[in-house]
Backbone as a ProteinNet text record, in pm:
[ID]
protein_1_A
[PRIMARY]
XXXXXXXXXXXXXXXXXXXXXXXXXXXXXXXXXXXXXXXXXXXXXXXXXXXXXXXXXXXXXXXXXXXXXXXXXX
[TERTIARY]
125.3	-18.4	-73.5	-168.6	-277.8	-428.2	-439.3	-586	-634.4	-746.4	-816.6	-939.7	-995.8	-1142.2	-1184.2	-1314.4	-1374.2	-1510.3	-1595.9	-1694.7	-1765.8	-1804.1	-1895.1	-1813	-1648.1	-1616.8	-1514.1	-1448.1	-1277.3	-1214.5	-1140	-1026.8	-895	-869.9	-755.7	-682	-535.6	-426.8	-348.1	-274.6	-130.5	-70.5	41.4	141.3	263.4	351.8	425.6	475.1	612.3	675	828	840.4	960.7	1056.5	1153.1	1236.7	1402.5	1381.4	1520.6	1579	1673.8	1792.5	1690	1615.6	1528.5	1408.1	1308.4	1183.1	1155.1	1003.2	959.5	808.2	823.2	655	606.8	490.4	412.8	294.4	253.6	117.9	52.4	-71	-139.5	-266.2	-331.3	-505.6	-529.6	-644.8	-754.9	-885.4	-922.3	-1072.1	-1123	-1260.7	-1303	-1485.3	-1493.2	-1624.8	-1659.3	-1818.9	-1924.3	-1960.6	-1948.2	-1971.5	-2076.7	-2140.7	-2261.3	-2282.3	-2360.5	-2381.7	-2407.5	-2309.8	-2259.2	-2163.3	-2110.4	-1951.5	-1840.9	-1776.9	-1684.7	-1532.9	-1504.3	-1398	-1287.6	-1237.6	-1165.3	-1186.5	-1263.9	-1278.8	-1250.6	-1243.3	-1175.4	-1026.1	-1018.4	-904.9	-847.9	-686.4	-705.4	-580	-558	-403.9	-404.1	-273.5	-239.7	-192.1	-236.9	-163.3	-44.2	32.8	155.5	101.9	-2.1	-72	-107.5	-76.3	-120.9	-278.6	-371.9	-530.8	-511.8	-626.3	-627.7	-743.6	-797.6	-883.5	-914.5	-1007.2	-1069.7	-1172.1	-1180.9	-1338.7	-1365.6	-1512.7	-1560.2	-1661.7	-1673.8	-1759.8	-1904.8	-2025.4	-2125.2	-2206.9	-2257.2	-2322.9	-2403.5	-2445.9	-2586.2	-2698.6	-2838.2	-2931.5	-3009.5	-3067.4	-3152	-3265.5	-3292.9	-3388.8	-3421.7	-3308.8	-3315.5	-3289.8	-3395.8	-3379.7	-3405.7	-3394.5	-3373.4	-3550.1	-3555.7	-3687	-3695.9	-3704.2	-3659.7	-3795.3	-3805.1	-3845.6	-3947	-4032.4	-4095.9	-4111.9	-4103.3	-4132.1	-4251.5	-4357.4	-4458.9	-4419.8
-3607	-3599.3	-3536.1	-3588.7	-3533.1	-3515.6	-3414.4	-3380.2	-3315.2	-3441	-3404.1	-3373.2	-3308.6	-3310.7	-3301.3	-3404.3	-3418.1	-3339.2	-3329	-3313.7	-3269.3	-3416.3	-3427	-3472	-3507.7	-3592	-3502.4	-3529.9	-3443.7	-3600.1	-3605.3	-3740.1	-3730.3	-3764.5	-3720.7	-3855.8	-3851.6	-3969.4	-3894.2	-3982.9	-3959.2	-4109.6	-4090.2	-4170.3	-4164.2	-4229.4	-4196.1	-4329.5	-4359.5	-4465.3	-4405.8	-4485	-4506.8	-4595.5	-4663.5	-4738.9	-4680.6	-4786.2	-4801.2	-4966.6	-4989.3	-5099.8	-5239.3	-5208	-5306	-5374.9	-5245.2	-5267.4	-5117	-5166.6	-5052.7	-5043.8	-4912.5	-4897.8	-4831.1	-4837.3	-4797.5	-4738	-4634.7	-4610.3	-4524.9	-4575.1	-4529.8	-4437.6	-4344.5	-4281.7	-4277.7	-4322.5	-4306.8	-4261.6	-4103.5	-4103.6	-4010.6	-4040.8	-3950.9	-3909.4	-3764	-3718.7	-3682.2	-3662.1	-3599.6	-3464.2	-3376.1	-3277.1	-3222	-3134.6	-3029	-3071.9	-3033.3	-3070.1	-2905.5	-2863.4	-2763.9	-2659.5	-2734.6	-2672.5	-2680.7	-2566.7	-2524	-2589.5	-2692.2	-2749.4	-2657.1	-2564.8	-2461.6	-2389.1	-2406.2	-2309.2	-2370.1	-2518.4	-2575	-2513.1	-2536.3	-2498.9	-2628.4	-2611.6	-2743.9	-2725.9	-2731.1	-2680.5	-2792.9	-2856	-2932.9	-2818.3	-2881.1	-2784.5	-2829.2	-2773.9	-2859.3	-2963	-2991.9	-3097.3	-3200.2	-3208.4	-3275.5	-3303.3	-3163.7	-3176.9	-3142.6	-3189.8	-3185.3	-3097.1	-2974.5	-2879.7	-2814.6	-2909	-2889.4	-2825.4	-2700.9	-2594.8	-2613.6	-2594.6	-2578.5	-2489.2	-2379.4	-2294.3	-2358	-2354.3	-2386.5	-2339.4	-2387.9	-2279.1	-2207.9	-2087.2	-2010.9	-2116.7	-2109.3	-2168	-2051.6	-2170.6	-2030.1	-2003.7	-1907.5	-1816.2	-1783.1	-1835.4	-1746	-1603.7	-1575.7	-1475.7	-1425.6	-1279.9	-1230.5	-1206.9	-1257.4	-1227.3	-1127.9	-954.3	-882.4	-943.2	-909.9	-915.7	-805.2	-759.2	-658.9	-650.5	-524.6	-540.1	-478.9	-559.5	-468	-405.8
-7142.2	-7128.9	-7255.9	-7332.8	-7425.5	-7425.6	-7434.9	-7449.2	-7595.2	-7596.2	-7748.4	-7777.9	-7822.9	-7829.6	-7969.2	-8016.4	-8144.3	-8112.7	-8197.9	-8220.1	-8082.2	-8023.2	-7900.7	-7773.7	-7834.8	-7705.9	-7648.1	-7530.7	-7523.8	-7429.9	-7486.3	-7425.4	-7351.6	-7236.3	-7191	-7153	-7218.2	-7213.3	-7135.4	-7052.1	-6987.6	-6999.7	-6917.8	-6988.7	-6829.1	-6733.7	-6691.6	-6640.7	-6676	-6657.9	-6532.8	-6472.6	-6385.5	-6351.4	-6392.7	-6390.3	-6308.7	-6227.5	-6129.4	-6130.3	-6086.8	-6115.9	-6065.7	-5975.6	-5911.4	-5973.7	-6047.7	-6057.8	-6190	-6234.1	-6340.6	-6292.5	-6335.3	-6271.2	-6376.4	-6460.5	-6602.5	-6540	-6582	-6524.4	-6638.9	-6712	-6819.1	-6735.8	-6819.9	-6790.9	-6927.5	-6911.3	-7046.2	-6993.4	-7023.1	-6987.6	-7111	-7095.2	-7226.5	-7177.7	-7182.7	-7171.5	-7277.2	-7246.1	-7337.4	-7340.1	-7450.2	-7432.5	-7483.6	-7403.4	-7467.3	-7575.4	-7670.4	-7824.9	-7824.9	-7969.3	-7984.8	-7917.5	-7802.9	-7773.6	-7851.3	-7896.5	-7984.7	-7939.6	-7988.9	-7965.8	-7949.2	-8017.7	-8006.9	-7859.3	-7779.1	-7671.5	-7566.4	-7585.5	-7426.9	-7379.5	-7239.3	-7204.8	-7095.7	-7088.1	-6979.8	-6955.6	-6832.3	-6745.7	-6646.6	-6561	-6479.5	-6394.2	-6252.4	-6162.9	-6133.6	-6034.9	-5956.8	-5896.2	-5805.8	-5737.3	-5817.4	-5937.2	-6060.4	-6091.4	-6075.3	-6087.2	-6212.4	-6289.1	-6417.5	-6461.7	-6510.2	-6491.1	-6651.2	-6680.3	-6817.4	-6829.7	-6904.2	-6930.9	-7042.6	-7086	-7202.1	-7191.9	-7208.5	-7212.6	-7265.3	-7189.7	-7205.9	-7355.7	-7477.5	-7570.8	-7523.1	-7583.9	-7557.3	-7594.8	-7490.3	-7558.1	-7629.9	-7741.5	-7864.1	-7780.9	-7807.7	-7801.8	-7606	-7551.6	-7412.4	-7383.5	-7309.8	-7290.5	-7100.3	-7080.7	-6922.1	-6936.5	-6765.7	-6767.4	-6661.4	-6620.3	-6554.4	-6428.8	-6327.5	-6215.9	-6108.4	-6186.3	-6080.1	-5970.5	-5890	-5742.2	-5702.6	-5620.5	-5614.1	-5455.2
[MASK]
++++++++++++++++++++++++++++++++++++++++++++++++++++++++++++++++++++++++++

């Protein structure tokens, strides 16, 4: 399995073939998302579980100039 991410995209390949005396079984994934514009390629993370889920983060960027807007109570 590979996971890549450019710029804007992150792409995930796998790959798993099985062959016995009878028959072969090939099984490809190709998927590829879009990411945020300005997520730091360096900051994804991406682990397979045992269940074989596939669990990709990318930390969201800060937006500019947000800020907390505190909440008075009257």
């Amino acid at each position: 399995m590979n996971d890549r991410s450019s710029d804007l995209t992150q792409a995930v390949h796998a790959k798993h073939e099985e062959k016995s005396e009878s028959k072969s079984v090939y099984r490809e994934y190709n998927r590829e998302f879009m990411l945020p514009k300005g997520t730091n390629p360096e900051s994804i993370k991406s682990s397979l579980s045992k269940d074989g889920v596939l669990t990709v983060e990318a930390p969201l960027p800060a937006i500019e100039g947000e800020k907390l807007i505190p909440i008075a109570q009257n």
